[in-house]
C-alpha positions in Angstrom: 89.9 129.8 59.6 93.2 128.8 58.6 96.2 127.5 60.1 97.1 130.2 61.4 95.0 132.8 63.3 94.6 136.4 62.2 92.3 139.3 63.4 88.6 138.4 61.6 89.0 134.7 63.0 88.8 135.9 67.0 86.0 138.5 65.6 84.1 135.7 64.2 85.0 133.7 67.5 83.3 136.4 69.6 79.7 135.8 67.8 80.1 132.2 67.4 80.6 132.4 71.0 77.8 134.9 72.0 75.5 132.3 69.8 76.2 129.4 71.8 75.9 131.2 74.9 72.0 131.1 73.3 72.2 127.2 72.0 74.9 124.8 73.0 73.7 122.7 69.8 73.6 125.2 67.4 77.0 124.5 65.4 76.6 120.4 65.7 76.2 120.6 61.8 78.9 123.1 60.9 81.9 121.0 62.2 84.4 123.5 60.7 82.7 125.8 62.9 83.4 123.5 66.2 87.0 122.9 65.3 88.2 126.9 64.7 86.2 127.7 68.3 88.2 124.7 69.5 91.7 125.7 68.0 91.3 129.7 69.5 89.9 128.4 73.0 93.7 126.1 72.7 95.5 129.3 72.3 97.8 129.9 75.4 96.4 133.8 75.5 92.6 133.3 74.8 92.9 130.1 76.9 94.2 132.2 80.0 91.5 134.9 79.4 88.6 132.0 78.8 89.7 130.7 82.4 89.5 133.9 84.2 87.1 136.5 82.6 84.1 137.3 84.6 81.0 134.2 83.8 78.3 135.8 82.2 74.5 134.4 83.5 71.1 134.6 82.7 71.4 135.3 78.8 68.0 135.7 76.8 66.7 136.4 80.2 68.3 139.5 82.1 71.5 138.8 81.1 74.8 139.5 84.1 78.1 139.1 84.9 79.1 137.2 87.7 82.9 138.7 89.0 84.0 137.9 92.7 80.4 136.2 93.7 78.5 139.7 92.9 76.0 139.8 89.9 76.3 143.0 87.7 74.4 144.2 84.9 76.5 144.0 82.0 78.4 147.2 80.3 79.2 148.2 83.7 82.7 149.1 85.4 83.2 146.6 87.8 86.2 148.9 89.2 84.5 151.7 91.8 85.7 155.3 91.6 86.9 156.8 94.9 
């Protein structure tokens, strides 16, 4: 969480992430917290991914992904074998 990014900050940035898929509020105390999600989502590389990875729905619930308008359980290959 310094100023500049190394491997542990974008593991950390994966479970910050997967909590506030849960609770949108959950960091508005830990501001340190908000700003190193805000300064990896900035990246050019995890900004381009952010914008075009499949959106995941229903979480806590039966949680999906949603790639090219079709729901899919998640863990599965989107890609079908021939």
């Amino acid at each position: 969480m310094g100023d500049d990014p190394y491997y542990c900050d974008f593991a950390a940035y994966h479970y910050f992430a997967m909590a506030l898929l849960l609770d949108k509020n959950i960091f508005n105390d830990f501001p340190e917290i908000k700003n190193h999600m805000d300064a990896l989502t900035k990246l050019n590389g995890i900004k381009k991914y952010l914008n075009n990875r499949p959106k995941i729905i229903n979480v806590g619930i039966n949680p999906k992904m949603k790639i090219n308008g079709i729901e899919m359980p998640t863990g599965e290959n989107p890609i079908k074998k021939n």
